[in-house]
N, C-alpha and C positions, 0 to 999 in steps of 0.2 A: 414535516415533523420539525419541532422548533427546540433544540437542544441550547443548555444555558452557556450565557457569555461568561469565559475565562476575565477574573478580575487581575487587571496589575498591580501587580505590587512593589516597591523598591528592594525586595528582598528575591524577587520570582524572577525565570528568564521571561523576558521579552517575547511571548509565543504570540502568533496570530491570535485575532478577535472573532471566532466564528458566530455568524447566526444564523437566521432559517434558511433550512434547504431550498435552493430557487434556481431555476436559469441555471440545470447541469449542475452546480455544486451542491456538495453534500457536507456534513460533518458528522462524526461521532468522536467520541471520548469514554475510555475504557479507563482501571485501576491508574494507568504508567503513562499512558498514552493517550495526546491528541493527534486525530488525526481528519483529514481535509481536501478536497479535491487542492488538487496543486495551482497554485494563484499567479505564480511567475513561470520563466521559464527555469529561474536556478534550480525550484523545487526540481523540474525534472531531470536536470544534471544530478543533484541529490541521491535524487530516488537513482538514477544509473550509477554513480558513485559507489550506493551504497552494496549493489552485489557487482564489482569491478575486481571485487580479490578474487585468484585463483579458488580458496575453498567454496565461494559461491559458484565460481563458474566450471567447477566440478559437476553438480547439478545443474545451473541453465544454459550451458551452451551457446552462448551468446557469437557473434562474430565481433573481428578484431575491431570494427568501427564502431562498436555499440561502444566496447570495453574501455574506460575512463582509465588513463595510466595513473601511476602510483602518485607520483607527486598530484597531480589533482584531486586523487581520491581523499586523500588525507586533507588538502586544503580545504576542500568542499563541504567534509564532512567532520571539521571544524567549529562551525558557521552554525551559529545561532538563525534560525529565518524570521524572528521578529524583530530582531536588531539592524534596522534598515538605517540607523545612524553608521554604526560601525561598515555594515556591507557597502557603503556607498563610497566609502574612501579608495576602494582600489576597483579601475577603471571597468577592468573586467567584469567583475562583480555586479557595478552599476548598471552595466549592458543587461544583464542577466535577468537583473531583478525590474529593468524600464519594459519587459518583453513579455508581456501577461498573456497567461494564457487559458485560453477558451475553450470548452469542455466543445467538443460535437457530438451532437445526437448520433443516436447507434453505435456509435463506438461501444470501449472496454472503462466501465465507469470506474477509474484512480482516485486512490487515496494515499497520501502522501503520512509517513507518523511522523512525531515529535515526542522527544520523552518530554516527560513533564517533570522532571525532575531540574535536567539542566539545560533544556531547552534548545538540546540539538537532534541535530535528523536520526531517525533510529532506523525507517525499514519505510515498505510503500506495500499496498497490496492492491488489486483489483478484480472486475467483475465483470465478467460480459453477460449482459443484460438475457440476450437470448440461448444461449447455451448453461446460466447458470454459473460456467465456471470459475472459481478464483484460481487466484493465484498470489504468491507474495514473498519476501526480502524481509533480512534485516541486516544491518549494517555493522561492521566487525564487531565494535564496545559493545551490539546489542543482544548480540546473543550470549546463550549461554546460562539466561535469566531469567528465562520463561516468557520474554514476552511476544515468543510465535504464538503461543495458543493466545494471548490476548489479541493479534493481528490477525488469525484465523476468526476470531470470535466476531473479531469488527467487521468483517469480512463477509462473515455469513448475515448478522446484521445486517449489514448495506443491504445486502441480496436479498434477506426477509421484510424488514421494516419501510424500505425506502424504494428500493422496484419490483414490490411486488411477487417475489419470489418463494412458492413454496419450496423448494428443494434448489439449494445449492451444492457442488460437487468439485473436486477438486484431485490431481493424479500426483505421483510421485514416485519418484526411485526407489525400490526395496531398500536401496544399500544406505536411502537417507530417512537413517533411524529418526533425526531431529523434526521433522519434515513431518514425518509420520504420528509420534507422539505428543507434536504440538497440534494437529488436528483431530486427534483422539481425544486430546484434552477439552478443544472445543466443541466436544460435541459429533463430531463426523464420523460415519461408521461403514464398515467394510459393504463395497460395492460392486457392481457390473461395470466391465469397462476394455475398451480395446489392453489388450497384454504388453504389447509395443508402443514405444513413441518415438519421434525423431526430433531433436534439438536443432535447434537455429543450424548448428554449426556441421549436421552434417551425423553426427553421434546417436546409433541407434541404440536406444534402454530397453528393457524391462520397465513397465509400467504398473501401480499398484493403485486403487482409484477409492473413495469414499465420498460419503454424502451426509448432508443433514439435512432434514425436512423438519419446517416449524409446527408443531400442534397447534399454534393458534392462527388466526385468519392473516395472510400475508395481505401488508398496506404498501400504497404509494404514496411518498412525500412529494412536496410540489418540486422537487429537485429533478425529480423523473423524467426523463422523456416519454411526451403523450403518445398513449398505446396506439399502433397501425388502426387505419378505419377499418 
């Protein structure tokens, strides 16, 4: 599937140049958001960055070496990611962005966003190809705005239009109202699903689960990895 190229402009941030889905990477672009498989490694400090605050990690449960401390989070999530002028000036940065990184077949197919607004990291979400499920973030500034149901929405997309997926499904905390009615929004609707979950860290939930299934015939882009023989 061949989504259009974002134009520069001297008034616009400096966002990646996406084009056809190939070789593992994917794109989409929704109302606020572009978003991308992650092309370096800073995107995925980003993408960890951006649920590294305690109220993210109220819900994911992450352990203490996932969790990006404060002063990096804020550095990071800074950072314009098309502004490879600016990001090259300080060293670390440079390390980050020289360390590109390569999608592997069968994995959890990631999507890195960017607002399009001002052209910094908003949230990340992804997909695991054979179970359906997503999952996904968004980064302090981003919430608050609505644009989980557009990260949910990108989300199901990927899952419908790009591998092939009739029904994608996704779980969540009762107690995380946000969570809930940003995937309600997109679409996804009360489901079967184990009751319990258990977090990275060790923390057992309550579990509440939904799904969406597309009416129309689900495609593969050439981004896909080629189905088992």
């Amino acid at each position: 599937m061949v989504w259009s190229r974002l134009r520069r402009r001297r008034t616009a941030p400096r966002l990646p140049l996406p084009g056809p889905c190939r070789h593992g990477r994917h794109t989409l672009r929704t109302e606020r958001l572009l978003l991308y498989t992650p092309e370096t490694t800073l995107d995925l400090v980003a993408a960890a960055a951006a649920a590294s605050d305690p109220e993210a990690q109220r819900w994911l449960g992450w352990g203490d070496h996932v969790v990006a401390d404060a002063g990096v989070r804020e550095a990071v999530l800074r950072l314009l990611p098309g502004d490879t002028e600016t990001l090259r000036r300080s060293r670390s940065l440079r390390n980050l962005l020289d360390q590109p990184y390569e999608p592997v077949s069968g994995e959890e197919e990631f999507l890195v966003g960017v607002r399009l607004d001002d052209g910094r990291y908003a949230g990340f979400t992804g997909v695991h190809a054979d179970t359906g499920e997503i999952g996904g973030w968004l980064a302090p500034e981003a919430r608050g705005l609505g644009l989980g149901t557009e990260l949910f929405r990108a989300a199901a997309v990927l899952g419908h239009a790009h591998l092939g997926l009739r029904t994608v499904r996704a779980g969540h905390e009762p107690a995380n109202t946000a969570s809930g009615r940003a995937l309600a929004r997109a679409g996804f609707v009360a489901a079967d699903g184990p009751p319990r979950h258990t977090l990275p860290n060790g923390r057992e939930i309550d579990a509440r689960w939904l799904e969406r299934t597309t009416t129309a015939p689900p495609t593969r882009c050439h981004g896909a990895a080629p189905l088992p023989a």
